[in-house]
Structures are given as structure tokens and as C-alpha cells.
C-alpha positions as CSV (number, residue, x, y, z in Angstrom):
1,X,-5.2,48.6,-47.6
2,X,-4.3,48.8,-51.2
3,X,-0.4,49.7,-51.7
4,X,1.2,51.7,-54.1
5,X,2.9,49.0,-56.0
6,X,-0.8,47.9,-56.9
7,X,-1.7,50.7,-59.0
8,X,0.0,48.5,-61.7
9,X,-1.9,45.8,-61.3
10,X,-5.5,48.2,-61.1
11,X,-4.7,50.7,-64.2
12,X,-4.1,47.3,-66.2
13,X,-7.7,47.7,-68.2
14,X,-6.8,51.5,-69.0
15,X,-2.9,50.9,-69.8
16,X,-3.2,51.9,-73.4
17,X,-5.5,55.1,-72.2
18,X,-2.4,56.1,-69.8
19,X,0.2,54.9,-72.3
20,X,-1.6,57.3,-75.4
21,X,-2.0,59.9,-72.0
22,X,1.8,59.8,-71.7
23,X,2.4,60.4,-75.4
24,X,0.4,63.3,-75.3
25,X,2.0,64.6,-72.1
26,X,5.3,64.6,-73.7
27,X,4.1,66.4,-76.8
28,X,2.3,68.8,-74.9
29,X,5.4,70.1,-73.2
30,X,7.7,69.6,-75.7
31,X,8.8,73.2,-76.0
32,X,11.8,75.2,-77.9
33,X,13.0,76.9,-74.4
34,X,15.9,75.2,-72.6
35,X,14.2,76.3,-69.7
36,X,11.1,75.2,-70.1
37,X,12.2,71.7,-71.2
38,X,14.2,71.2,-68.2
39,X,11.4,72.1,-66.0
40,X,9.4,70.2,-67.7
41,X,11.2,67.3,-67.4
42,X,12.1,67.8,-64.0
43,X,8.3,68.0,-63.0
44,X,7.5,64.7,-65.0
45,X,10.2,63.5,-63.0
46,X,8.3,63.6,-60.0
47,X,5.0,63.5,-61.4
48,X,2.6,61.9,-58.3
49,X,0.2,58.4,-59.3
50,X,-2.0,60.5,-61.4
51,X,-5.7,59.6,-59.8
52,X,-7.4,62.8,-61.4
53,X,-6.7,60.4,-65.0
54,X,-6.6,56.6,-63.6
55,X,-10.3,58.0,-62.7
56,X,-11.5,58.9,-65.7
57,X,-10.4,55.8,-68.0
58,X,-11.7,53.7,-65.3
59,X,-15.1,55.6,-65.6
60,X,-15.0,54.9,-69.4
61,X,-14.2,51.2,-69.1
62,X,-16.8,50.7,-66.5
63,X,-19.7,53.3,-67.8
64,X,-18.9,52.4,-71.9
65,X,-19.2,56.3,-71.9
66,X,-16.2,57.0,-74.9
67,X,-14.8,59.5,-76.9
68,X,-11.8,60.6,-79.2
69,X,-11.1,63.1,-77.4
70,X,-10.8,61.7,-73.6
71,X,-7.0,61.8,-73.1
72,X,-6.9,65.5,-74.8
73,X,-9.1,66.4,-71.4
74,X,-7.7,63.6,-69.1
75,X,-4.3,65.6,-69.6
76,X,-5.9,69.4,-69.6
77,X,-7.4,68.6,-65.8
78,X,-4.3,66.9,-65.1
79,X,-2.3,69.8,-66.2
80,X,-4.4,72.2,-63.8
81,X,-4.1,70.1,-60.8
82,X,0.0,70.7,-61.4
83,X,-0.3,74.6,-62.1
84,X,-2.1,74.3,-58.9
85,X,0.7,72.4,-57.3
86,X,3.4,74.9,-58.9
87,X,1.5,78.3,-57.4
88,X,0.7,76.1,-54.3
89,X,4.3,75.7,-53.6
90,X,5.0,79.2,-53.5
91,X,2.4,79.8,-51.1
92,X,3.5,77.9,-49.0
93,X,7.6,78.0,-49.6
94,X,8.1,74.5,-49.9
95,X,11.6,73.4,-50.7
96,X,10.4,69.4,-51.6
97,X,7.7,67.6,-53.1
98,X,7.5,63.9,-53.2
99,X,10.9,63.8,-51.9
100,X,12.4,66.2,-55.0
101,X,13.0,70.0,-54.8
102,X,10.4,71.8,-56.1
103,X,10.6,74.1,-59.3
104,X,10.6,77.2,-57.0
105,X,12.9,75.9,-54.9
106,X,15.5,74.7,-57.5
107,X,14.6,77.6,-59.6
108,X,13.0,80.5,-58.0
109,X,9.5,81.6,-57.1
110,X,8.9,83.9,-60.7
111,X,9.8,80.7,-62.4
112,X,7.4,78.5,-60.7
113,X,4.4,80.7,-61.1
114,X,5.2,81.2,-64.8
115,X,5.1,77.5,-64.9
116,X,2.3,77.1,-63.5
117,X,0.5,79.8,-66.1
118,X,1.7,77.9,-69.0
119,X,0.3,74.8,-67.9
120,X,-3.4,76.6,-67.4
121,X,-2.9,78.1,-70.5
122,X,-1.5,74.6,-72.2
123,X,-4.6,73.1,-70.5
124,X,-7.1,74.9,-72.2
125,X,-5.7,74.5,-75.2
126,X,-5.9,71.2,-75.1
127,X,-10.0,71.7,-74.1
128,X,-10.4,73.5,-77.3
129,X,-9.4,70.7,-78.9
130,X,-12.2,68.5,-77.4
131,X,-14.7,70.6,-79.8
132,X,-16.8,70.7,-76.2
133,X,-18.3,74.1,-75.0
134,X,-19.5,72.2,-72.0
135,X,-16.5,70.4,-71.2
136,X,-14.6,73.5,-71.3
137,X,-17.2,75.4,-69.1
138,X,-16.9,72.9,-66.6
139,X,-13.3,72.9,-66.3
140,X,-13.1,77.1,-66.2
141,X,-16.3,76.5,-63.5
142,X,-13.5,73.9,-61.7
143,X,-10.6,76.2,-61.6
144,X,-12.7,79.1,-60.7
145,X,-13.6,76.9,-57.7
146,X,-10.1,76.0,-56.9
147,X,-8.7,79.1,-56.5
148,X,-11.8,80.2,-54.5
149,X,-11.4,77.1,-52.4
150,X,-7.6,78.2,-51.6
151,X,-8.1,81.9,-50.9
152,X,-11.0,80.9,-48.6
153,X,-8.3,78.7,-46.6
154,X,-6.2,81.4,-46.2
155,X,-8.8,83.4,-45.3
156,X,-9.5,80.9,-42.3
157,X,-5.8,80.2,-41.4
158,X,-5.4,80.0,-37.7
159,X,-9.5,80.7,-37.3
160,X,-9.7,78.2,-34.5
161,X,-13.5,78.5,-34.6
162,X,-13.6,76.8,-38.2
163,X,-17.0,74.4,-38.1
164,X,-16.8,71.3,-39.9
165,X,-19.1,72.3,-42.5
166,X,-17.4,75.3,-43.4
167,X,-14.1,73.4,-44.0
168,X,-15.9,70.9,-46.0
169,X,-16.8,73.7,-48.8
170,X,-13.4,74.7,-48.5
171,X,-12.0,71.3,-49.3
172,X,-15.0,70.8,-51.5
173,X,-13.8,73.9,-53.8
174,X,-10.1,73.3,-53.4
175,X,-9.8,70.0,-54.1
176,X,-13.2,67.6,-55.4
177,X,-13.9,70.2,-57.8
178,X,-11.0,68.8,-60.3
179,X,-11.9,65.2,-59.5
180,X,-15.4,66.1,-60.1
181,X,-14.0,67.3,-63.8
182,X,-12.5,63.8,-64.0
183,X,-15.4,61.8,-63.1
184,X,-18.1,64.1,-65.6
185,X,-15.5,63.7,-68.9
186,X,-16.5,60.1,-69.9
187,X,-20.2,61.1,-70.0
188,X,-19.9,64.7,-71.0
189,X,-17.9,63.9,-73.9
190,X,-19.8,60.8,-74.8
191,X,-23.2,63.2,-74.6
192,X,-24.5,60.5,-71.9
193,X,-27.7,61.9,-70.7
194,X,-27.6,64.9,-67.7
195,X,-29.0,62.4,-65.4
196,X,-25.5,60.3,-65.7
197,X,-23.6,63.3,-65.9
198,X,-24.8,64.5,-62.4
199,X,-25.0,60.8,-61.0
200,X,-20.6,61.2,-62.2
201,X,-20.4,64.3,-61.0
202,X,-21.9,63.2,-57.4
203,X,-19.0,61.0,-57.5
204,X,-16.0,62.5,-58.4
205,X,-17.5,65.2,-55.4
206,X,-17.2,62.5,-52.8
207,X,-14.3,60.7,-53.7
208,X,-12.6,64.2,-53.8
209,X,-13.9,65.3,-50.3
210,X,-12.3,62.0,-49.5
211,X,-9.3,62.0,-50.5
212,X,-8.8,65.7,-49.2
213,X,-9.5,64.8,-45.7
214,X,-7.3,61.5,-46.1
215,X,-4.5,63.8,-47.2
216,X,-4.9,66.1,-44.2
217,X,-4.9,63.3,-41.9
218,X,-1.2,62.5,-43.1
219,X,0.0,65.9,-41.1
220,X,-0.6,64.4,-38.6
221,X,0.0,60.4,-38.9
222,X,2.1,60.4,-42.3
223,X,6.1,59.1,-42.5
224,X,8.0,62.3,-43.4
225,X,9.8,59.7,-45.9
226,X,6.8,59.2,-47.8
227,X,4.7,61.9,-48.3
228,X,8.1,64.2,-48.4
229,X,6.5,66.6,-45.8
230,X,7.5,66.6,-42.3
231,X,4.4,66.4,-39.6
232,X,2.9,69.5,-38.5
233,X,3.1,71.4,-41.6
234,X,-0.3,72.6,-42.1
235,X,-0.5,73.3,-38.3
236,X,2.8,75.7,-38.6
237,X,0.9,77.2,-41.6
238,X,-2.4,77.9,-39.7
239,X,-4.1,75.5,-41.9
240,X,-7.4,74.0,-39.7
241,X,-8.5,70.5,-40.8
242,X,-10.8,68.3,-39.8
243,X,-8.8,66.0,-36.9
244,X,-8.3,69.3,-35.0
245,X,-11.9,70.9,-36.1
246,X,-13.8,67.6,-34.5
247,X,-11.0,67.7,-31.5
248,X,-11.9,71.0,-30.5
249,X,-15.1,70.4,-30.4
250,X,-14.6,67.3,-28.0
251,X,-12.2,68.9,-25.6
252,X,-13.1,70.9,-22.5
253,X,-12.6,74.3,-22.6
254,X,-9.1,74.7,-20.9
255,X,-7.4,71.9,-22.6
256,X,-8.6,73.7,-25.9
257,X,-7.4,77.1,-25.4
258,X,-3.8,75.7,-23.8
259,X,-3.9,74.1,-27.3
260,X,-4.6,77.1,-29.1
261,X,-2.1,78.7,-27.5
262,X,0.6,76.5,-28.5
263,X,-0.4,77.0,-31.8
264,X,-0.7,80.8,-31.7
265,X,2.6,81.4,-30.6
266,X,4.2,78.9,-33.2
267,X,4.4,75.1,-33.5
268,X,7.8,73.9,-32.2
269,X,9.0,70.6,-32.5
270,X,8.5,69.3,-29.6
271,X,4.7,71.0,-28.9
272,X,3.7,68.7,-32.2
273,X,3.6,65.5,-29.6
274,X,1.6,67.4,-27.7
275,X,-1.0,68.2,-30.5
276,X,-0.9,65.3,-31.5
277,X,-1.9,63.7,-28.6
278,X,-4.8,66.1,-28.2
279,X,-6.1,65.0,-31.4
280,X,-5.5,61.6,-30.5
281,X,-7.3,61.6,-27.4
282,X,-10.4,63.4,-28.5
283,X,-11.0,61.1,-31.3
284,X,-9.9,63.8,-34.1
285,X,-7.6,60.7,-35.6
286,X,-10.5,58.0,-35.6
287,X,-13.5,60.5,-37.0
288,X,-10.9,62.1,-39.7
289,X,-10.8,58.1,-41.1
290,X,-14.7,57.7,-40.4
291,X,-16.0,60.2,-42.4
292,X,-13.3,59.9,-45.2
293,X,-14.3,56.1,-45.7
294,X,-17.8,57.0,-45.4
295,X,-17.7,60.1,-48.3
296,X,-15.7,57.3,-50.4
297,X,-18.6,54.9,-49.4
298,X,-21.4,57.2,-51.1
299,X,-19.0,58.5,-54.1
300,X,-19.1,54.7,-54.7
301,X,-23.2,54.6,-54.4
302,X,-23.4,56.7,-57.9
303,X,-22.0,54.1,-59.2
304,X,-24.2,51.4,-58.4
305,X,-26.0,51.4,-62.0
306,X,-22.7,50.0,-63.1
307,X,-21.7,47.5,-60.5
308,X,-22.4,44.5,-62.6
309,X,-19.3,46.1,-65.5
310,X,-16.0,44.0,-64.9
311,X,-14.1,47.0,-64.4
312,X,-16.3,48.7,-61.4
313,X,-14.3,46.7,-59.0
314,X,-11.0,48.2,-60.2
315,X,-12.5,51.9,-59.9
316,X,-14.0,50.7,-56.5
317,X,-10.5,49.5,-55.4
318,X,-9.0,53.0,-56.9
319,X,-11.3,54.6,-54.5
320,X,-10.3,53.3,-51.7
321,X,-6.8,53.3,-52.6
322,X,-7.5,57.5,-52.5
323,X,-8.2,57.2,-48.8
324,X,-5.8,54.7,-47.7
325,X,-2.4,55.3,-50.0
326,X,0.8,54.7,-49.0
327,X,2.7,57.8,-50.2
């Protein structure tokens, strides 16, 4: 498993791309408004290990696919994923985030989805600056899909009858369709050839399917004092992912419903062992990991055209790291 502290070591081809992508982060935000600086500042703070960019230098170094302009849309995805993460944390009235209070928490709820509007709006303005029509119709096509991706999961909240393919779109909308963005940038903004866009595109799909499903196992299995969300979360919230999806299609049909009604009349603390278990002893745990290594394992098979470039090994490694992180 690759650690954390090895990011380091893998984003050492692209440093200058993330050091130029910092400089332009700074800029960006710099802003007149006491208030927006400090919440600016309090959000870079905390910012998370930045895979949405580490992917698309790494596709650049190991495609050749270049351009000017790659950090200005690097930075505009990047910027979505966090006004994502702003509104998303008012959804769900989260008081922490990696460990730090988030903006609606240490501010209020107004604040953080006015934040999160001027970082959509800062986005684009950065995608004008690419000169790309296409670039910035893929990334309004991206964010279209994200949203749609969320309301569909509310939509399904505590639908115990979710199938597996269902809550693939869902997590397919939500959550690949920015990584997707990241992997197409290189190529778009290069103007590679549509076949390499779409072979990119089938990547960043994958990887981001992957790491979705890798990030809902962590509800279940994750340390509290790493990923800064205590277990059971997304249960509590009605949120159906895939360990419980494949474990309810396992279990006999008593020990399903008693689970579903444990779940129906609201997760305590001590029912989560329970749950857990469940999930556990139908397999939910085990097939979660499965298919996450194997969408990783096909994201990686676009790539193959590209297997002989001396960086593929460190976006090969990046994808894995996306399934396996230590938060």
C-alpha cells in the first residue's frame, strides 16, 4: 500500500507543475475582503492531497500531451471539487473536515455556500482563460453531472433496494465525472486526436469510480483520526453504498430486514458493530476492495499505449494510491 508520506516522492516529475499550480492558487484567491481572505486561507489550510491535479501533470508527463494553459484548468477543476466540498458540508452539517472545522461550521452555513459560489464562479473564470470552448464545455458537462450525481443520492437515501448498478451512476456522476475532467485536459488542450481524448476520458471514469467506492469503504473500516469522520456516518445519513448494497444481496431475508430496521429507526452507537459485522460476514468488506482494485485495474488499461514513458509507473502508483490511501 502506498502511504501518504509518498506522494512526495511520486509528484517529484510534476513538482514545478504543482509548485506554478500553487502560485496560481494563491493569486486566484487573493481577494480585497477580510472575509474572504481568511476563509480562503483557512480552506488552503486544510486543503486534502490534491489527486484531481497530481492526475493531470502526471498525464502530461507520461502522454507528452502539453499546453500553456494546463495549471489555469488544473486549478478551475480543482476549485469545483472544493465548491463541491463547501455546499457538501452543509448538506450534510458537518462540523470537521480532515480534522479542521469546516467553513460552515466556523462560520455559518450562508457563508459556506457563498464560498462555494465564488469558487464555481472563480473556476470558470480561470476556463476562459484557457481560450478552449471544449474544455470549458466539458467542465459545465462535469458539474452539471455532479450535482445530478448528488441530488440522485439524496433521492435514494435510505432506499434499501438500491442495485449496484444504480449506485454506480450515482457515484459515476458525483464523483468520476471531475476526475474524468482531469484525466481529458492534457489531450484536450494539447488538441490530441478524439481517439486519445476518449481513451483519457475512459480513465479518469474508472479511476474515479474507484476511488469513490474506496472512500465509502472508509465508513465503515476508516480510523476516525484519519479521515476526520467518525464510522457510520453515511449510514446515519441514509447514504447506501456498495459494502451494504452487495451485503444485502447475500443475506437471507430475516437477517436483512432486522438490519434495515436498525437502520430505519436510527444508527446508534452501539448498533454500528452490529452493521458492521453484517457487512463483514456477507462479504460486503472483501467485494467493496474487489471491484475498487479492479475499476483501478481497467482505468490503468487506457493507458497501456503509454506504458513504455518513464513517468506511467508514477501515475500507475497514483492510482493505486486512490484506492488504498491512508487518510
Amino acid at each position: 500500500m502506498l502511504k501518504s508520506a509518498e506522494l512526495k516522492e511520486l509528484a517529484k516529475p510534476i513538482e514545478a507543475d504543482l509548485q506554478r499550480f500553487t502560485r496560481l492558487e494563491s493569486k486566484t484567491l487573493k481577494n480585497q475582503s477580510p472575509l474572504i481572505f481568511a476563509i480562503s486561507r483557512h480552506i488552503l489550510a486544510s486543503r486534502g492531497k490534491r489527486l484531481r491535479p497530481l492526475f493531470t501533470f502526471l498525464i502530461s508527463k507520461t502522454t507528452g500531451f502539453k499546453s500553456p494553459y494546463l495549471v489555469e484548468a488544473a486549478l478551475a477543476v480543482e476549485m469545483i471539487h472544493t465548491a463541491t466540498l463547501l455546499h457538501d458540508d452543509v448538506i450534510d452539517e458537518s462540523e470537521t473536515r480532515r480534522g479542521v472545522l469546516t467553513v460552515n461550521s466556523k462560520w455559518n452555513n450562508l457563508i459556506s455556500v457563498l464560498m462555494g459560489d465564488y469558487f464555481f464562479a472563480k473556476a470558470f473564470t480561470l476556463l476562459v482563460k484557457t481560450g478552449s470552448s471544449e474544455m470549458l464545455r466539458r467542465v459545465s458537462m462535469a458539474t452539471e453531472r455532479v450535482a445530478v450525481g448528488e441530488l440522485r443520492q439524496i433521492e435514494e437515501s435510505f432506499n434499501y433496494e438500491l442495485t449496484e448498478e444504480e449506485y454506480l451512476k450515482i457515484i459515476a456522476d458525483k464523483t468520476a465525472s471531475l476526475f474524468q475532467t482531469s484525466a481529458v485536459s492534457p489531450p484536450l488542450l494539447h488538441g490530441a486526436p478524439a481517439s486519445m481524448v476518449g481513451r483519457l476520458a475512459n480513465f479518469g471514469e474508472h479511476a474515479g469510480c474507484a476511488f469513490q467506492i474506496a472512500d465509502d469503504l472508509l465508513d465503515f473500516v476508516g480510523e476516525q483520526k484519519r479521515t476526520g469522520k467518525k464510522p457510520g456516518n453515511d449510514l446515519v445519513q441514509g447514504k447506501i453504498t456498495l459494502p451494504l448494497i452487495y451485503s444485502f444481496g447475500k443475506s437471507q431475508t430475516r437477517t436483512r430486514q432486522s438490519i434495515i430496521k436498525i437502520l430505519e429507526r436510527g444508527l446508534q452507537e452501539s448498533d454500528f458493530e452490529r452493521v458492521l459485522d453484517f457487512v463483514h460476514t456477507n462479504g460486503g468488506i472483501d467485494y467493496a476492495r474487489a471491484r475498487a482494485s479492479s475499476l483501478a485495474d481497467k482505468a490503468l488499461s487506457y493507458l497501456e499505449p503509454f506504458s513504455d514513458s518513464r513517468h506511467f509507473k508514477s501515475l500507475e502508483r497514483l492510482a493505486t494510491f486512490s484506492i488504498n490511501r491512508d487518510l
